[in-house]
N, C-alpha and C positions, 0 to 999 in steps of 0.2 A: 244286118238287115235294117232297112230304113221303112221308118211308121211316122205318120200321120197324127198327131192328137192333138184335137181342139174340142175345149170346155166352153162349154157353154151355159155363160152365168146366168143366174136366177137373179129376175127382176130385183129392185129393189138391195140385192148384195153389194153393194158399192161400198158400204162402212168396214164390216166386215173384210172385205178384200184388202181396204185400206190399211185396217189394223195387222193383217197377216203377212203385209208386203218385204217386211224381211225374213220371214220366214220361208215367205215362194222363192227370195231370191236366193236364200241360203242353200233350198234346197234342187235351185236349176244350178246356182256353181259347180255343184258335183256332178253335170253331166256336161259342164263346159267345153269338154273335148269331143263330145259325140252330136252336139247340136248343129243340124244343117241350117235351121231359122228357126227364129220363135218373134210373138210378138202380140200385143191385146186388136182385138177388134171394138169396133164400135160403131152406134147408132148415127142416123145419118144427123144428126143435130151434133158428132164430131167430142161429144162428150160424155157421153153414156157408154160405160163400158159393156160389151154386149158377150166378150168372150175372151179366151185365150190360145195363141196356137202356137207348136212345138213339131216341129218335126228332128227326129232323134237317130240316131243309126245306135242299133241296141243289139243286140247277142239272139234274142228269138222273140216268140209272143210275149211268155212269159216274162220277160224283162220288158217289154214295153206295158202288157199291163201295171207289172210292180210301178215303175213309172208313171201310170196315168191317173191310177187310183192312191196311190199313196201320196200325192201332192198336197201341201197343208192345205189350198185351196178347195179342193177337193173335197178331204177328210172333215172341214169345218163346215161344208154346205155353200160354200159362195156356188159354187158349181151346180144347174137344172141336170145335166144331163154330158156323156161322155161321148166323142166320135173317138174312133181309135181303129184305123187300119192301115195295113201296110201299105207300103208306099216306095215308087223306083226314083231316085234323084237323074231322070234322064238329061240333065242341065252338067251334071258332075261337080258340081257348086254349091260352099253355103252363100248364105243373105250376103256375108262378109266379101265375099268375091264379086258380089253385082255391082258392074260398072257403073250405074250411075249413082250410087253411093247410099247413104242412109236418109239423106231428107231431099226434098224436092218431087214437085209431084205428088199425084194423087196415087194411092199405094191401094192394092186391093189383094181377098182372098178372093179366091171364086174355089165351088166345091162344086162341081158335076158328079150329081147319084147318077149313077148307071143304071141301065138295064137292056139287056138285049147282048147285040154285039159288041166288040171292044171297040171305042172310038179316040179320037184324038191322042193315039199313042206316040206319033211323030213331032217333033218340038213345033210349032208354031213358025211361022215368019216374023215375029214379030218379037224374036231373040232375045232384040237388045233390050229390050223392056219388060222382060221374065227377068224373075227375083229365083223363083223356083218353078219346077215345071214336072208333072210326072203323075203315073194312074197310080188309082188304088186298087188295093191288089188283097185277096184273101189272104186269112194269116200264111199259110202256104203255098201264097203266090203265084196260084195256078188259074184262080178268077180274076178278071178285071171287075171292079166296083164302081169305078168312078172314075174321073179326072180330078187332082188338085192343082193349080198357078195361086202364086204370088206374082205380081206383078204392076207396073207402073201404066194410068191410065187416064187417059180426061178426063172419065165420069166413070159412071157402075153397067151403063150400057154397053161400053167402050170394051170393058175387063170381061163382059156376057159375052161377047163377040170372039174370046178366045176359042171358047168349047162351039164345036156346031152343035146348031139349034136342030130340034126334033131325036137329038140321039141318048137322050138322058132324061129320066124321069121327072128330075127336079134338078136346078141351077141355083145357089144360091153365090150373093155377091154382099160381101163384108167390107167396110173400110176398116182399115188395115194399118197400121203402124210397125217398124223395126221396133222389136222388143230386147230387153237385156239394158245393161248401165251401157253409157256415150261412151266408154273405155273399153267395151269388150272389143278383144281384137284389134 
């Protein structure tokens, strides 16, 4: 089962994060084989770290919470608060496999909260430039939640343009970075 989780850090945690940064990474090498992307977000000033996001292919909830909550980052407080839902890799691809590689371009998250009917469950037209692509989904996969893309963009209106407008509660759009060391993969 593939899940969704992105931290979202607490103002001000930048030190903190700093100091724990081999510890995060110590502790994502052991899910090196199950990671479809991961990667920090950030404030539009391109230097403020604003988050972090993982999506994982994990055994059930319960292994994705272990997962979400037990991260050093997490457990030390850099992290305000947790997203954590499941999630369909309708792409069939990690970050590793997008064709247009790991730098170039402006990279974004976009997160569509739902509500209502299911929307934007068909991949997009705009293929080549999904990083990832796929709804969220109840831990038992039987609700749609949301829409999440990664994906490559001119700007944040651009990356807003993937989800139709009017069908989701709230759209939120993150600059986005490929996360992990230059050598993964």
């Amino acid at each position: 089962m593939e899940f969704l989780c992105y931290h979202r850090d607490r103002p001000g945690s930048r030190p903190l994060r700093d100091e724990l940064l081999a510890k995060h990474r110590a502790y994502m090498d052991r899910y090196a084989r199950e990671m479809i992307a991961r990667g920090p977000t950030f404030a539009d000033d391109g230097e403020t770290c604003t988050g972090s996001l993982h999506i994982v292919d994990l055994p059930g909830p319960s292994a994705a919470r272990a997962f979400a909550f037990d991260e050093p980052n997490q457990q030390a407080g850099v992290h305000r608060d947790v997203l954590l839902r499941r999630w369909r890799n309708t792409l069939g691809r990690t970050m590793w496999d997008f064709p247009g590689g790991r730098s170039g371009g402006n990279r974004f998250l976009v997160l569509g909260l739902g509500e209502g009917e299911a929307a934007d469950l068909a991949v997009p037209p705009c293929r080549d430039e999904l990083i990832a692509y796929g709804p969220l989904l109840s831990d038992d996969g039987a609700a749609w939640l949301g829409t999440a893309a990664l994906l490559r963009a001119p700007d944040p209106e651009a990356a807003r343009a993937v989800l139709t407008p009017g069908r989701y509660a709230d759209i939120e759009v993150h600059d986005w970075e490929f996360g992990g060391r230059p050598d993964d993969r």
